[in-house]
Structures are given as structure tokens and as C-alpha cells.
Chimera marker file (.cmm) of the C-alpha trace (Angstrom):
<marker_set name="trace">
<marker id="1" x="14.386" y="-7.932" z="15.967" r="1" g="1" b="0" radius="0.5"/>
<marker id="2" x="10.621" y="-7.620" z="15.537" r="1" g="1" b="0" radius="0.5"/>
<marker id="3" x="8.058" y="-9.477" z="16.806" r="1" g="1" b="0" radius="0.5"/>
<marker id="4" x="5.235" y="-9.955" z="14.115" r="1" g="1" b="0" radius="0.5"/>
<marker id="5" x="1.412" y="-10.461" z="15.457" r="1" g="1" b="0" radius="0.5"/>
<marker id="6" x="-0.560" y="-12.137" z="12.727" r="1" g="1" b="0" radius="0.5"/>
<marker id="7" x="-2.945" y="-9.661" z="13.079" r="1" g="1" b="0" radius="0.5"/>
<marker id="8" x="-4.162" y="-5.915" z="11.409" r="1" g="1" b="0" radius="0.5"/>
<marker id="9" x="-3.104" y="-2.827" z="13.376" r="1" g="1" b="0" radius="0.5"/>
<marker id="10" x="-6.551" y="-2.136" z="12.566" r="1" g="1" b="0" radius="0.5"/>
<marker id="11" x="-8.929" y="-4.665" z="10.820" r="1" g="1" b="0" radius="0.5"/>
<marker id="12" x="-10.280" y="-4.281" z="7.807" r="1" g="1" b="0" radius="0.5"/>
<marker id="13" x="-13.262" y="-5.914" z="6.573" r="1" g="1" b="0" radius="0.5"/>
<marker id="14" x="-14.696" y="-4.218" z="3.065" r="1" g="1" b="0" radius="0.5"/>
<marker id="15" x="-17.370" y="-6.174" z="1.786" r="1" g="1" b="0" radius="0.5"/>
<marker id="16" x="-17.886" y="-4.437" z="-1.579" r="1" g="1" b="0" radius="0.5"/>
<marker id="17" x="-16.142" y="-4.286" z="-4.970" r="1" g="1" b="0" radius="0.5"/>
<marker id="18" x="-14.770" y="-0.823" z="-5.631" r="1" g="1" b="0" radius="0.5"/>
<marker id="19" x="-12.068" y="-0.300" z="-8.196" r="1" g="1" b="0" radius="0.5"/>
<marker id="20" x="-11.875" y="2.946" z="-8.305" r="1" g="1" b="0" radius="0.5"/>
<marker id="21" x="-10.951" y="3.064" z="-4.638" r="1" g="1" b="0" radius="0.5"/>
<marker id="22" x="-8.681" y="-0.004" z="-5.547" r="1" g="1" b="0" radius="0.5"/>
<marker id="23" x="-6.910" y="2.138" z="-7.744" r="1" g="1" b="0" radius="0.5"/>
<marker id="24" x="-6.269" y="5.536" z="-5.607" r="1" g="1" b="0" radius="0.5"/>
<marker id="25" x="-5.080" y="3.282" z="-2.733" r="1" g="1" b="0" radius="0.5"/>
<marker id="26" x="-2.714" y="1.008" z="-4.846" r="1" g="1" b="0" radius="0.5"/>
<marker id="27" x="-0.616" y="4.706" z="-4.993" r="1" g="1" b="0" radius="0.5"/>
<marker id="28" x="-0.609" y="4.610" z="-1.281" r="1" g="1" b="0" radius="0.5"/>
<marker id="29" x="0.455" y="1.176" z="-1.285" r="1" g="1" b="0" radius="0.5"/>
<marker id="30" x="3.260" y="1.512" z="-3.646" r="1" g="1" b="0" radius="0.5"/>
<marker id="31" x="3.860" y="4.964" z="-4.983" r="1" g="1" b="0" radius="0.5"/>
<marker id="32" x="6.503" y="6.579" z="-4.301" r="1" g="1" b="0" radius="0.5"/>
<marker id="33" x="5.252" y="8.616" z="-1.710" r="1" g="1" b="0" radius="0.5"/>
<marker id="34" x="3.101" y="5.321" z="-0.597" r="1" g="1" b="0" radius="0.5"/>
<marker id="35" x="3.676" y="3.402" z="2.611" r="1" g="1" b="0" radius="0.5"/>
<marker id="36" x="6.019" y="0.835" z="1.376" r="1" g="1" b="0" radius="0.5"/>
<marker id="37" x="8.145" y="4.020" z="0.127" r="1" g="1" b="0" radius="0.5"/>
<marker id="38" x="7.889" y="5.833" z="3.533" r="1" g="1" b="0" radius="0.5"/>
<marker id="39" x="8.745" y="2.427" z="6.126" r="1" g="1" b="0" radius="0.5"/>
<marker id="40" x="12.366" y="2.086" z="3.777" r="1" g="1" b="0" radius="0.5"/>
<marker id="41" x="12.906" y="5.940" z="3.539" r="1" g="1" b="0" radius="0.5"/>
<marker id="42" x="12.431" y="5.441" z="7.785" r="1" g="1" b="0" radius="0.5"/>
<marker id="43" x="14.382" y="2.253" z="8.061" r="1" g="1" b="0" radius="0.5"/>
<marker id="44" x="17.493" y="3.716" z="5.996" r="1" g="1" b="0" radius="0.5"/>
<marker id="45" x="18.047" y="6.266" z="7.521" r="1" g="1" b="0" radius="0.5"/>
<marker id="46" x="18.169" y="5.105" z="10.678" r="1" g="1" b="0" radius="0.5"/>
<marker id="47" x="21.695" y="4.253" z="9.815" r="1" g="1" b="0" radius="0.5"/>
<marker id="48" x="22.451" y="7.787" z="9.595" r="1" g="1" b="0" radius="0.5"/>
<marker id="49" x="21.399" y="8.841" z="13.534" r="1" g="1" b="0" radius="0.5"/>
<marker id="50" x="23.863" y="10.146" z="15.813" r="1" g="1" b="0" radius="0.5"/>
<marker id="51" x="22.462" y="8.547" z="18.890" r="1" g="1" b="0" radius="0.5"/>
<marker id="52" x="20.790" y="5.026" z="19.792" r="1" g="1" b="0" radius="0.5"/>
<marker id="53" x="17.575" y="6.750" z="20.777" r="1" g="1" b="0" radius="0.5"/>
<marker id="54" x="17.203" y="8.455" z="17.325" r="1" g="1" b="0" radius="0.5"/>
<marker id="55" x="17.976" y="5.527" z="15.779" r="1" g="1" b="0" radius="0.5"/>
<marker id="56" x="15.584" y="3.326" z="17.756" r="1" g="1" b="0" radius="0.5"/>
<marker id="57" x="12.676" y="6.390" z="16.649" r="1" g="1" b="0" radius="0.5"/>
<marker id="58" x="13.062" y="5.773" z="12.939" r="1" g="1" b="0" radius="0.5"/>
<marker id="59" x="13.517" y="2.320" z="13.592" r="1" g="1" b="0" radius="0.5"/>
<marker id="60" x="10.001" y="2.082" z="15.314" r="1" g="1" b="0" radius="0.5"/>
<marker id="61" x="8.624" y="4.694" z="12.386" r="1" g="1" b="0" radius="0.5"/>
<marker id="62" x="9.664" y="2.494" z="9.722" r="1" g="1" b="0" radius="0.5"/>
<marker id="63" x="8.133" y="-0.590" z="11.184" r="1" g="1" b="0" radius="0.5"/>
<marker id="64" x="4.484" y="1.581" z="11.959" r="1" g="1" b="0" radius="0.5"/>
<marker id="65" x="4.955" y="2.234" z="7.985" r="1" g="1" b="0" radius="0.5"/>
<marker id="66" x="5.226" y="-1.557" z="7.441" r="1" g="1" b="0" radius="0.5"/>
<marker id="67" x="2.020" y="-2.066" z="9.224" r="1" g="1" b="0" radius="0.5"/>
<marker id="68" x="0.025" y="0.157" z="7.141" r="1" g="1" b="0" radius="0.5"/>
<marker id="69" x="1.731" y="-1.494" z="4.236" r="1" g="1" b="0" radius="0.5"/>
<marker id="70" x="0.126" y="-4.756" z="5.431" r="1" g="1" b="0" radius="0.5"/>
<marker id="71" x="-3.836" y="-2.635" z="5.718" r="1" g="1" b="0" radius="0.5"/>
<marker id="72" x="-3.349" y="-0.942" z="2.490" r="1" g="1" b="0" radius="0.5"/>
<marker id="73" x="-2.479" y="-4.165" z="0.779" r="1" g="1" b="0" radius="0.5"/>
<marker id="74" x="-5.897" y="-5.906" z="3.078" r="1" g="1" b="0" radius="0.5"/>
<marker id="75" x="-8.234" y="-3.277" z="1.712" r="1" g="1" b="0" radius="0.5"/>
<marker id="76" x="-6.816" y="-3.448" z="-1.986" r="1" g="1" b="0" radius="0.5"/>
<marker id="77" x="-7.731" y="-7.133" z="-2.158" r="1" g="1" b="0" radius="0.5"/>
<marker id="78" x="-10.724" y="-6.945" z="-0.522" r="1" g="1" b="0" radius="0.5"/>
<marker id="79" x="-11.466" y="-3.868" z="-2.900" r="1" g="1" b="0" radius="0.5"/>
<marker id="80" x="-10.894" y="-6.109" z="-6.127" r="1" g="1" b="0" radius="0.5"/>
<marker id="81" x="-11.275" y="-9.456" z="-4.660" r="1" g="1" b="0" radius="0.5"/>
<marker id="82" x="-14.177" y="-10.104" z="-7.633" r="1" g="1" b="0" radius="0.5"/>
<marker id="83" x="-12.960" y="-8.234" z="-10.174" r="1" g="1" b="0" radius="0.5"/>
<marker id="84" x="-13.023" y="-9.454" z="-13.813" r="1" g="1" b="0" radius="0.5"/>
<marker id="85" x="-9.364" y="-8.633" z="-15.581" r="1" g="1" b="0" radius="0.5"/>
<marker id="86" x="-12.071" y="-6.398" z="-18.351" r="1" g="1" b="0" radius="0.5"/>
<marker id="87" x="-13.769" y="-4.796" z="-15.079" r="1" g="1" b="0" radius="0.5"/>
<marker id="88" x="-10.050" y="-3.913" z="-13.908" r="1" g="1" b="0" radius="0.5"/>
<marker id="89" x="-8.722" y="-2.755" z="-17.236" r="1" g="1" b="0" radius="0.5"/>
<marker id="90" x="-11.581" y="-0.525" z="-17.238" r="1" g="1" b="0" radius="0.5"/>
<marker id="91" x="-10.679" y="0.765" z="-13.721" r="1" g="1" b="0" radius="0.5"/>
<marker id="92" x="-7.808" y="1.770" z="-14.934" r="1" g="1" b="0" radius="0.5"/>
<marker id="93" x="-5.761" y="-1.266" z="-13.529" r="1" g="1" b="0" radius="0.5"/>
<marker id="94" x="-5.341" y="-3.127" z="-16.363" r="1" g="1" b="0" radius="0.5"/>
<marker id="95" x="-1.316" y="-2.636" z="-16.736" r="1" g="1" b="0" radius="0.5"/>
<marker id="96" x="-1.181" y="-3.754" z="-13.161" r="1" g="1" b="0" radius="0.5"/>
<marker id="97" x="-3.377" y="-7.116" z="-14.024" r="1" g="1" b="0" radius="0.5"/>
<marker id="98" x="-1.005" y="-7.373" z="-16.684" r="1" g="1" b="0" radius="0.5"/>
<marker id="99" x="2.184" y="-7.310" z="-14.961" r="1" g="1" b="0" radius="0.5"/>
<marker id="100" x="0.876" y="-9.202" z="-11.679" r="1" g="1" b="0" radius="0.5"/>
<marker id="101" x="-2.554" y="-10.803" z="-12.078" r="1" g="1" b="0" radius="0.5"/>
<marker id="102" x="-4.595" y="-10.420" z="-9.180" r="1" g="1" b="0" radius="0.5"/>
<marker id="103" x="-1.270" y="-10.223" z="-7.082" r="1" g="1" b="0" radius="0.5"/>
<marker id="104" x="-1.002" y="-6.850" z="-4.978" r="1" g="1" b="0" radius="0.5"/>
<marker id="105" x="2.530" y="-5.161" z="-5.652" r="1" g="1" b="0" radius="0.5"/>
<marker id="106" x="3.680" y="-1.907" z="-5.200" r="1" g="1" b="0" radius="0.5"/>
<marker id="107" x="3.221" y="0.497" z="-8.342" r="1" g="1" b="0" radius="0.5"/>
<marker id="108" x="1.867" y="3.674" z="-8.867" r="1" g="1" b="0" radius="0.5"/>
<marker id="109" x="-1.064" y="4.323" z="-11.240" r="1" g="1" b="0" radius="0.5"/>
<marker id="110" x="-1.852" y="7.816" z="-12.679" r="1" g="1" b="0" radius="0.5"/>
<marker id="111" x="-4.697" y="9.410" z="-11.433" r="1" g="1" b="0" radius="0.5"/>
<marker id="112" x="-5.654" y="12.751" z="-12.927" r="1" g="1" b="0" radius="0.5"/>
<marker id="113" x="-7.273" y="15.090" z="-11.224" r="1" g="1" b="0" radius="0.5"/>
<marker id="114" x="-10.653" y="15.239" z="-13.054" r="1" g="1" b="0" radius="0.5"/>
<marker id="115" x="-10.670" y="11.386" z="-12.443" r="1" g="1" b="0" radius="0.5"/>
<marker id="116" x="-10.461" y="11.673" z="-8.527" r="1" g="1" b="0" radius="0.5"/>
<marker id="117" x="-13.271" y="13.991" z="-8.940" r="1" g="1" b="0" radius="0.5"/>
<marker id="118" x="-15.680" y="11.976" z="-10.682" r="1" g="1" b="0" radius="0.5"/>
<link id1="1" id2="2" r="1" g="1" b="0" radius="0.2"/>
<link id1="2" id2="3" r="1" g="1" b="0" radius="0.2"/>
<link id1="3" id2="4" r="1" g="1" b="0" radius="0.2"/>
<link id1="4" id2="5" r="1" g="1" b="0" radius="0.2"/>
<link id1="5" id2="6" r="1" g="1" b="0" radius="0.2"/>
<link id1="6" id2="7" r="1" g="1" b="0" radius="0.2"/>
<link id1="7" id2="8" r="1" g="1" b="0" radius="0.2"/>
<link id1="8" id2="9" r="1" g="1" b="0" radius="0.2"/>
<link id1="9" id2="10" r="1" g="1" b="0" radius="0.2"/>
<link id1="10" id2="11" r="1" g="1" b="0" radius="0.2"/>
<link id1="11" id2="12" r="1" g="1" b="0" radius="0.2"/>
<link id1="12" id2="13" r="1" g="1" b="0" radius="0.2"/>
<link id1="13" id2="14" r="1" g="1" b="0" radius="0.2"/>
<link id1="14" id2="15" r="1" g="1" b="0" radius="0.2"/>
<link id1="15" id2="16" r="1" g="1" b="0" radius="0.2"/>
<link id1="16" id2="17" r="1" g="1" b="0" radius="0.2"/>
<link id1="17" id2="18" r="1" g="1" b="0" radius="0.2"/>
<link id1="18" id2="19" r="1" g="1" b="0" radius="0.2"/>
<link id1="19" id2="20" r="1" g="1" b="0" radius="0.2"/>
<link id1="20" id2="21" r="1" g="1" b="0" radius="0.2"/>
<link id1="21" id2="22" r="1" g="1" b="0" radius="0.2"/>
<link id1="22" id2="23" r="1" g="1" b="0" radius="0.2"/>
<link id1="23" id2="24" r="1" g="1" b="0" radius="0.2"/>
<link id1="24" id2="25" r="1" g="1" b="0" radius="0.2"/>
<link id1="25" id2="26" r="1" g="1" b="0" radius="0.2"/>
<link id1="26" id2="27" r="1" g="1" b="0" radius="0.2"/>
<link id1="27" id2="28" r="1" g="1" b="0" radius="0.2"/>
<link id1="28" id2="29" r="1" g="1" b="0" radius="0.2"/>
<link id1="29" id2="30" r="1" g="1" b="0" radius="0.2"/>
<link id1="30" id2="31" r="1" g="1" b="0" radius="0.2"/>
<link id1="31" id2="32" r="1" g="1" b="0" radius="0.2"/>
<link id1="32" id2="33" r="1" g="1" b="0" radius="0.2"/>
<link id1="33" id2="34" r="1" g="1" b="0" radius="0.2"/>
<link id1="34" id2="35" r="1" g="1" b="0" radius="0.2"/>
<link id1="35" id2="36" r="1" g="1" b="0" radius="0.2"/>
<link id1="36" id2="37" r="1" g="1" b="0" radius="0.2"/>
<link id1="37" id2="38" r="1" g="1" b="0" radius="0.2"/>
<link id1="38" id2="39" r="1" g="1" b="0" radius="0.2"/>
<link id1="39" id2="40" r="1" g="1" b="0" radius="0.2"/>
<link id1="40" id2="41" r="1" g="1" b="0" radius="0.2"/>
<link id1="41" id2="42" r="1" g="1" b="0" radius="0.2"/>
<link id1="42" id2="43" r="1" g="1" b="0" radius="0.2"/>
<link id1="43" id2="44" r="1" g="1" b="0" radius="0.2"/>
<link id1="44" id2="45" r="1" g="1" b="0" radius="0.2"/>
<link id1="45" id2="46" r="1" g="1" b="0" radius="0.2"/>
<link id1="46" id2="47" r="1" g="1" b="0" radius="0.2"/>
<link id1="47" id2="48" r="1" g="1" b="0" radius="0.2"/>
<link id1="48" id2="49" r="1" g="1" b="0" radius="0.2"/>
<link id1="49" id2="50" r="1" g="1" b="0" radius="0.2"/>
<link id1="50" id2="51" r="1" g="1" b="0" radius="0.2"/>
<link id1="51" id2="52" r="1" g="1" b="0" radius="0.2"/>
<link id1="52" id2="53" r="1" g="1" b="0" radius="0.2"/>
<link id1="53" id2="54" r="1" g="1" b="0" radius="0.2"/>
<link id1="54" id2="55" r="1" g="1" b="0" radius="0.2"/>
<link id1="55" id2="56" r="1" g="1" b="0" radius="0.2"/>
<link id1="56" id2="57" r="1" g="1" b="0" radius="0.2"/>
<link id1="57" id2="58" r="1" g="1" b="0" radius="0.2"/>
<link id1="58" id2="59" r="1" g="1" b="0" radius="0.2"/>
<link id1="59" id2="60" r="1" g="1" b="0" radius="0.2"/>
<link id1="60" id2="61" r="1" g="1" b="0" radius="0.2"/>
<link id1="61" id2="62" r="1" g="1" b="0" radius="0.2"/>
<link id1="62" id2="63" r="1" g="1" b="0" radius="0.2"/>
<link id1="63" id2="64" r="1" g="1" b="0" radius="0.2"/>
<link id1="64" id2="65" r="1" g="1" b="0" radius="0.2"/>
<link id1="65" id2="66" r="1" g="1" b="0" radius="0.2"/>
<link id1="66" id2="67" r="1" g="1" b="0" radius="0.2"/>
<link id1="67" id2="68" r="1" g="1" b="0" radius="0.2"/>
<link id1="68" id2="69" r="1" g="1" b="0" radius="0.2"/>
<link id1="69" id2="70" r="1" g="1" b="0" radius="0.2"/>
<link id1="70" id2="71" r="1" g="1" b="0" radius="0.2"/>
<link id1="71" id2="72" r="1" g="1" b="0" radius="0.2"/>
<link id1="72" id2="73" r="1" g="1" b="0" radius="0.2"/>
<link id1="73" id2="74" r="1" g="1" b="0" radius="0.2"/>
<link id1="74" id2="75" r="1" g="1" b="0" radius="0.2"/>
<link id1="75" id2="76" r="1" g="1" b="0" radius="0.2"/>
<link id1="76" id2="77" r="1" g="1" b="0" radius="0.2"/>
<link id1="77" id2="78" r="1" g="1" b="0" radius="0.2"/>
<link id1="78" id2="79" r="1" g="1" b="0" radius="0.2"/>
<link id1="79" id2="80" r="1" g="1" b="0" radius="0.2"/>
<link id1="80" id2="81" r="1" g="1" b="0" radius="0.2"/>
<link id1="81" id2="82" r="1" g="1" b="0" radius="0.2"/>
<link id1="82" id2="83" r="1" g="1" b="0" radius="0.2"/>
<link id1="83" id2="84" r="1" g="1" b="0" radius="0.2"/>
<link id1="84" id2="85" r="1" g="1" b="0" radius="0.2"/>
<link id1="85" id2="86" r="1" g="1" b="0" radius="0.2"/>
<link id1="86" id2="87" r="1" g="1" b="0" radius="0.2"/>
<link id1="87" id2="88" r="1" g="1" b="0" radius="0.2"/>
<link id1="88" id2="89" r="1" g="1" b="0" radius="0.2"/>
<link id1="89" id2="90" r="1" g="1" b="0" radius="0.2"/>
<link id1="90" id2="91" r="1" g="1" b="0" radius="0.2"/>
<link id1="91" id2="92" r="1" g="1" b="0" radius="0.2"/>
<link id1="92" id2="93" r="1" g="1" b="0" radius="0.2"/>
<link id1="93" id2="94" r="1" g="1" b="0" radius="0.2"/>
<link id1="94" id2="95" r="1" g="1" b="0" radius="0.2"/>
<link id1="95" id2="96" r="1" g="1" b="0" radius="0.2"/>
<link id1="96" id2="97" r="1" g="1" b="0" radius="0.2"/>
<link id1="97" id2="98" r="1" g="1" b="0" radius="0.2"/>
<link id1="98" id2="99" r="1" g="1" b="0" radius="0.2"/>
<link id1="99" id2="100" r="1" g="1" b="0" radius="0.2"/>
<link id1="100" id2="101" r="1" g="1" b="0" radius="0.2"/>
<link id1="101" id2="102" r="1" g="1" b="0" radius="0.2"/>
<link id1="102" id2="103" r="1" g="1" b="0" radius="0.2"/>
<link id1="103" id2="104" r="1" g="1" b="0" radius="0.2"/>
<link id1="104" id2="105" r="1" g="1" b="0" radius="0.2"/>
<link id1="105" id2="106" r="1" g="1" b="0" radius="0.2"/>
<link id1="106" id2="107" r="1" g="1" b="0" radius="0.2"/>
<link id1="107" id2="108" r="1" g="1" b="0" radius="0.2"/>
<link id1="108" id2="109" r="1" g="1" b="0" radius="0.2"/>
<link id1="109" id2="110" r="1" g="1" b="0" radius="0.2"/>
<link id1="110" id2="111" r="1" g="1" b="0" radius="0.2"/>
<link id1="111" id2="112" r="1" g="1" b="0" radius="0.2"/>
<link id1="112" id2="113" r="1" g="1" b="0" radius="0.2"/>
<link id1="113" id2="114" r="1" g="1" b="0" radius="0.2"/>
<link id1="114" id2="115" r="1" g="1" b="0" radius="0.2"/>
<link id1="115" id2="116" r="1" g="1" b="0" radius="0.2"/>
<link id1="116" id2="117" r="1" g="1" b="0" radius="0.2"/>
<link id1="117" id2="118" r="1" g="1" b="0" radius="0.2"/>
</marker_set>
């Protein structure tokens, strides 16, 4: 059982719009080597440990993974809290305004390596 303070491991407080670090973190969020990814890869295979103790390690991973779910989700929506749909469509994050509005759900987005340069 977990016990859930309704606070950040580490607050976050971003007080400008920036897509384009909206869109590399949305990866992190959801990719599938993101957060979310890495706290059920954790909490699965927990069920797999020979002992209590290694289970209770993977079981505490996966729930530190959770909790940087929760700040990479914060600093998304703070990221694109004013975005226009046309200002995220030309972000980059238009297919994910499509599919969930201003919602933040786990996907990956494509980021080319020329584009994280610029």
C-alpha cells in the first residue's frame, strides 16, 4: 500500500511557454523509454524476485518512477499551458492535440536529431 502526499517530489513552477521543451519532455513522459515506461517495467517485475527484500527494491523503484511521472506531466502543462492548438501543431504536437486536446498522455513524438539541435 502507498501512501500518496499531494505534493511534487520536487516542485515545479515554469512560468514560460516553451513547446519545444514541451515536446522533448512529452518522450520522457510517455515514450517508451519515458518514466511511465520505466515505474511498470519496475513494478512487474517485482513479481519475478526471489526474495521479499528484492521485491520490496523494485517495488520502491517503480513507485520513485511514478513520482517523476507526476513532475514530467507538471512541467509539460506548465510548458504548454497557453498554447494555441496552431502554436502546438507547429511545435510539432499537433497529432497529440489531436488525439487528446490539451490533456497530457503518454506518447512519444519524433524528434530528429537536427531538431534537438536547433
Amino acid at each position: 500500500m502507498w501512501v500518496y502526499q499531494k505534493t511534487l517530489q520536487h516542485p515545479v513552477n515554469i512560468k514560460n511557454m516553451d513547446l519545444k521543451m514541451a515536446k522533448y519532455l512529452i518522450t520522457q513522459f510517455g515514450g517508451p523509454n519515458g518514466e511511465l515506461a520505466a515505474s511498470l517495467r519496475y513494478l512487474s517485475q517485482r513479481y519475478t524476485m526471489p526474495t521479499g527484500k528484492t521485491r520490496a527494491l523494485l517495488t520502491d523503484i517503480g513507485t520513485e518512477e511514478l513520482a517523476h511521472v507526476e513532475m514530467i506531466a507538471s512541467m509539460v502543462y506548465q510548458l504548454t499551458a497557453d498554447a494555441t492548438p496552431e502554436q502546438l501543431k507547429a511545435a510539432g504536437l499537433g497529432t497529440n492535440y489531436a488525439q487528446n486536446g490539451f490533456g497530457i498522455y503518454p506518447s512519444e513524438v519524433k524528434i530528429t536529431y537536427t531538431q534537438f539541435l536547433i
